[in-house]
C-alpha positions, 0 to 999 in steps of 0.5 A: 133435029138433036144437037150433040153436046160437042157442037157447044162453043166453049166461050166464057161466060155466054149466058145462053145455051148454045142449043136455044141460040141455035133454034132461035136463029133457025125458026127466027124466034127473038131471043135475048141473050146477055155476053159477059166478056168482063175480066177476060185480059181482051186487048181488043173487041172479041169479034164472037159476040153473039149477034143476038146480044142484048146486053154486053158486058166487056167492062174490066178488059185491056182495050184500048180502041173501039175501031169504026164499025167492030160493034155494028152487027149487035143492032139488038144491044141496049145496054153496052159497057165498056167500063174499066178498060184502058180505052184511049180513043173511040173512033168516029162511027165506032158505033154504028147500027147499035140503034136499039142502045140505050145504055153506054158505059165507058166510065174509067177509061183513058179517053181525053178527047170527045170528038164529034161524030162519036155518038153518031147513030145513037139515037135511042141512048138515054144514059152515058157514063163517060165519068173518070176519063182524062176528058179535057176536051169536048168538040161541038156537037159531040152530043147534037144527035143524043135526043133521048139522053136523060143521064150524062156522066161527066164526074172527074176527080182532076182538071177542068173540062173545055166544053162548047155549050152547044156541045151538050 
């Protein structure tokens, strides 16, 4: 089966050919693909992002919210950034069947509150950057379900951080 050159979806930045993505899908061949959606002015999660996706890139964006359930069809994802966005609130089970992630970057963003519930489901992180947020609380048991966390980035230029030692 030959594909024309005008079924290729033009969206920016997608780092696999649409025609591999397409025979990947059809004889279920694994297939790593990386989705940089970086300084693309999103107000809001693309709802495009290939399913495939192993590593995404939504870092340098205007989102605000991480709604419950946006990201859970990319269960291949091991590496997630949210970095430099405007990001205020992550609801809980936001992440929900992102098993495979490994990597969680949410550093420069406007988040205050972790809430527990959060990371529910990410059993596999092993690094989180949650560095220069407007972090001023963090509720118990927040980070209870993180068993392979190596690495916890809580850097902030201001305040002070309230935190329950059973929280981390």
């Amino acid at each position: 089966m030959k594909l024309s050159k005008r079924t290729i979806p033009r969206h920016p930045k997608i780092h696999l050919s649409f025609l591999l993505f397409q025979t990947c899908l059809r004889f279920h061949i694994s297939a790593e693909c990386q989705f940089d959606g970086s300084h693309q002015n999103y107000t809001e999660i693309p709802p495009d992002v290939p399913a495939c996706s192993t590593e995404v890139d939504l870092s340098s964006n205007n989102i605000s919210i991480i709604n419950n359930d946006v990201l859970g069809h990319l269960n291949n994802c091991t590496k997630l950034s949210f970095a430099n966005n405007m990001i205020a609130h992550v609801e809980p089970n936001a992440f929900n069947g992102m098993h495979n992630l490994q990597k969680l970057y949410m550093d420069h963003n406007q988040i205050s509150t972790i809430t527990n519930g959060t990371f529910t489901t990410l059993n596999n992180l092993e690094e989180l950057n949650l560095g220069d947020n407007q972090i001023s609380v963090i509720q118990n048991d927040s980070f209870q379900e993180l068993n392979n966390l190596k690495s916890l980035h809580l850097k902030k230029k201001t305040n002070t951080i309230i935190c329950q030692c059973s929280a981390v």
